[in-house]
N, C-alpha and C positions, 0 to 999 in steps of 0.2 A: 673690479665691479662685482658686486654681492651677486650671487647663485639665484633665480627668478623659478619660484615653482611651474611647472608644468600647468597649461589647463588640465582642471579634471582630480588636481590632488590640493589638499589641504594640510594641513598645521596641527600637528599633536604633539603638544609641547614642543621641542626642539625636533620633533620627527616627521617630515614629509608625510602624509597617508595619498595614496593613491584611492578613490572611488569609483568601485567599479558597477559590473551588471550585479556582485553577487551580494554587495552592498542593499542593490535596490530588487533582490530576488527577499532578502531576509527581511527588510521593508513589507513586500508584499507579504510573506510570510504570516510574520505577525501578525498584518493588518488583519486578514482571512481569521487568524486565530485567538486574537486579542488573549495571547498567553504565549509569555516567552520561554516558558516551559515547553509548551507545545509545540513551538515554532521551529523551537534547537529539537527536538525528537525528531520531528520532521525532514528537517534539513539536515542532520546525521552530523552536527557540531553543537561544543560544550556552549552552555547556557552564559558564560563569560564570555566566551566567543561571539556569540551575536551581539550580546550587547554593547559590544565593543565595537561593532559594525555598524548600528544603528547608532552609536555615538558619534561617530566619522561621518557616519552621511546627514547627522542633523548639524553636524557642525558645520557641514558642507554646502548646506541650502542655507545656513542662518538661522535654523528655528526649530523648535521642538515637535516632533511626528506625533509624540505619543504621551498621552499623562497616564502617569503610572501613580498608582496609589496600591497599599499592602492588598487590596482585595481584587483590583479590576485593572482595566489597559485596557484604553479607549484613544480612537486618534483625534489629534487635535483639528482645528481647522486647516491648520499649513499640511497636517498629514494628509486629509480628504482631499486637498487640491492636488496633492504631490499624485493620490493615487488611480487617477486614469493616465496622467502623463506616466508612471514607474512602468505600467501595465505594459502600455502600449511599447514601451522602451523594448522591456523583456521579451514580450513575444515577439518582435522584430528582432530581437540576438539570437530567441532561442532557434527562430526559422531559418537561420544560417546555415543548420544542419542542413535545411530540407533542400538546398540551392544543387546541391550533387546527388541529395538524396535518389530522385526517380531515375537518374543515369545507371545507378549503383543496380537498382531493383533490375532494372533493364537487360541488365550485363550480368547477373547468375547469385544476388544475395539477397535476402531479405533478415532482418534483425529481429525475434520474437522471442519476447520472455512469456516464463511460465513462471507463477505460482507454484505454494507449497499444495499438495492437493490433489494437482492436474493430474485427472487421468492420463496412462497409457494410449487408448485408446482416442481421445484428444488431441493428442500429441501428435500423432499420427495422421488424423485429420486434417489439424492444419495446414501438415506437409502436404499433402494430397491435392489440397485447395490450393498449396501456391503452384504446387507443382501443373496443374489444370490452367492455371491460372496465366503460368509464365513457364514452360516447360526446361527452360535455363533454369531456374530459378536455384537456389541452393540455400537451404533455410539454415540459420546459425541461432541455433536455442541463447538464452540467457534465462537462468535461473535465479530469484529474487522472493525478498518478501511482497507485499502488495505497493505497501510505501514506496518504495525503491525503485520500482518497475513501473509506478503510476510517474513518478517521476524521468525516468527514462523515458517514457513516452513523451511527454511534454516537452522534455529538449530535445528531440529527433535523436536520441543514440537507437532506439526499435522503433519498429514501425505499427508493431500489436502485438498483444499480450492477451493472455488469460486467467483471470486473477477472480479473485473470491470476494467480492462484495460488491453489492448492490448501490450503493452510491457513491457514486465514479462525476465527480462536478467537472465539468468541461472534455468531455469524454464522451464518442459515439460508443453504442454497447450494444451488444449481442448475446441473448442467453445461450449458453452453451447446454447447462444441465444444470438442476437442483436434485440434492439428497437430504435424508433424513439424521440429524444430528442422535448422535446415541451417546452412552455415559461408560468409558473406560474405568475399571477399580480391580482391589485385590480379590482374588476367587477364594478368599477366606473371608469377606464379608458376608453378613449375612442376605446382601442383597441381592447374590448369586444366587440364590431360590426364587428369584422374580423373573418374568420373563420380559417384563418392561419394568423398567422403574421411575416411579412419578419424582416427579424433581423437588418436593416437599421431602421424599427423604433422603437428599443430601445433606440436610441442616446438620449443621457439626461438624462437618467435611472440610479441609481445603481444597479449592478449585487449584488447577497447574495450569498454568501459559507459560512458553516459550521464549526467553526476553520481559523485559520489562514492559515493553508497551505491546500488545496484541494486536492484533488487527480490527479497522474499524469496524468488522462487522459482530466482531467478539467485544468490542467496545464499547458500543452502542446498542448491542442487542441482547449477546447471552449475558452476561456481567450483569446489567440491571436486572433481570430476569432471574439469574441465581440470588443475587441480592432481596429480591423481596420474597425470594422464597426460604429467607435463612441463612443464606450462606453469605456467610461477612469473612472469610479466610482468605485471602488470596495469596497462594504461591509460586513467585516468578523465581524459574529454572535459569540456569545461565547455563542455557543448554541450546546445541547447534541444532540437533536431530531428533524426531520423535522417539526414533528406537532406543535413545538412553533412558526415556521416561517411562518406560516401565519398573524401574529398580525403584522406584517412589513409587509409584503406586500401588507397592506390594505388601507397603508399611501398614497399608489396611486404613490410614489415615487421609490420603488424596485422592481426586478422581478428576477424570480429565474428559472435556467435552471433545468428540471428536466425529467426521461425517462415517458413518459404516453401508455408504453404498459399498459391496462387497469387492472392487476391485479399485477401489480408493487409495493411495498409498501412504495416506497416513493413518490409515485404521489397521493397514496389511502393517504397520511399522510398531507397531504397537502389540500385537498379537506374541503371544508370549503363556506358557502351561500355566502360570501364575496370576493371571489377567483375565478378566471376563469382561466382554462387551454387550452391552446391553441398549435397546430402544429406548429414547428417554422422550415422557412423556409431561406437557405441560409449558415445553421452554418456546413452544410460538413462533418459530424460527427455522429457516431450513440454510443448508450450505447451497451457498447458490458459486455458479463458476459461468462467468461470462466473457466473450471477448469485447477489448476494447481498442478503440485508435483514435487518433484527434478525425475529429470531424470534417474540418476546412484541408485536409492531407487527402480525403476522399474524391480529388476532380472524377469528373466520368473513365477518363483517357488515359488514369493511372492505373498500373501493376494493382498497386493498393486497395483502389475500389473493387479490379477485379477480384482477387483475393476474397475481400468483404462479400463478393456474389456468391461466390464458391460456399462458401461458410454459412451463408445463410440457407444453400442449398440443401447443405450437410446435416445444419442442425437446428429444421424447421421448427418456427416460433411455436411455440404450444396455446391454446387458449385459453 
């Protein structure tokens, strides 16, 4: 008697596929981003990769999610129905963490990433609040980009973070601190005799980011903002650390936005006899660093919430 597929998997070509949550996680994905460019940065897999996922799971409902044409990605009708049922699906997987989760909190741990950024002094904060908070409590840092850590959050691996941008979609938030973005370059430019330098005379410059894709508040904020002031250059480092980006920026040719509240560490990372940092004037934007956590994790009766008390105690909202 012939082999009978499993519920739950499909047919690609002579090959069984199994469909899973992570199937209808790159579903959602896309859907949210109507670019499969963006979808695979996001989810931290090759652009073939997803699409090959979202091929299995339309093959799997019977119908196409998504019309794709060379300029746009739009969901079809089967895809809008498919997507409060995928939603709902996910968030019911992802909460599986949280079934142990407040056991965990209870009994001497808490999960928290930081950003690139975070103050020292923050850092130590947080500790203080959980520790006030849950006097067991024993804090286990994770260090990440903002992407990565927004999405840890979402699956229950941490339980809060503090991370650098201002739009945070499905996210409770808490300001932590805002600073003043300033403009790293070589101290043989001539713009080391300014004591601010207006962002008009970057033109001709290449801008430096860290990785190919920046974070969204560099994405959506400074980027446009050097862009209409002239700067059409952009060059991405395949670089880990701030402190190697100085050996660029000495070329006299690059400059790199970066926050210089004075105890920042990645302005401290940067500093270097060859490098001069400066006030940069005109970019409309500040470095914001806020904490964040899923909202519905917040019952009154949780570690969690207390935590959130503490923190707001710490780093009362500003007017």
């Amino acid at each position: 008697m012939p082999d009978t597929p499993a519920e739950g998997t499909i047919h690609s070509g002579s090959r069984v596929v199994g469909v899973g949550i992570e199937h209808l996680r790159a579903f959602l994905v896309v859907a949210e981003e109507l670019s499969f460019t963006q979808a695979a940065t996001r989810l931290y897999i090759g652009a073939s990769r997803l699409s090959r996922r979202i091929r299995e799971l339309e093959s799997s409902v019977g119908a196409p999610l998504f019309a794709r044409t060379t300029r746009k990605v739009a969901l079809t009708d089967a895809g809008v129905t498919l997507l409060p049922r995928a939603r709902d699906i996910v968030d019911r997987f992802d909460a599986l963490g949280w079934v142990v989760r407040e056991h965990r909190l209870r009994n001497g741990s808490i999960e928290v990433g930081f950003g690139p950024g975070v103050h020292a002094a923050d850092r130590r904060a947080v500790a203080e609040a959980a520790r006030r908070a849950s006097p067991t409590c024993r804090l286990v840092p994770h260090s990440g980009a903002n992407d990565e850590l927004a999405a840890d959050l979402r699956a229950g691996r941490i339980e809060l973070a503090l991370l650098h941008s201002p739009e945070l979609d499905g996210f409770a938030t808490w300001p932590v601190r805002e600073e003043e973005f300033g403009v790293a370059f070589a101290a043989s430019s001539p713009l080391a005799s300014l004591e601010r330098v207006p962002l008009r005379s970057l033109r001709g410059m290449r801008y430096v980011t860290l990785g190919e894709r920046p974070t969204r508040t560099v994405e959506t904020t400074i980027i446009p903002a050097l862009r209409a002031a002239g700067v059409k250059e952009h060059l991405s480092l395949n670089l880990k650390f701030w402190s190697d980006v100085p050996a660029y920026l000495t070329t006299g040719e690059c400059f790199a936005v970066v926050p210089i509240g004075r105890a920042n560490p990645l302005r401290r990372a940067l500093e270097d006899p060859d490098v001069v940092l400066r006030p940069l004037d005109g970019l409309g934007v500040r470095f914001p660093t806020v904490a964040a956590w899923l909202a519905e994790r917040e019952a009154p009766d949780t570690v969690l919430a207390q935590i959130v008390h503490e923190l707001r105690t710490v780093f009362p909202k500003r007017s």
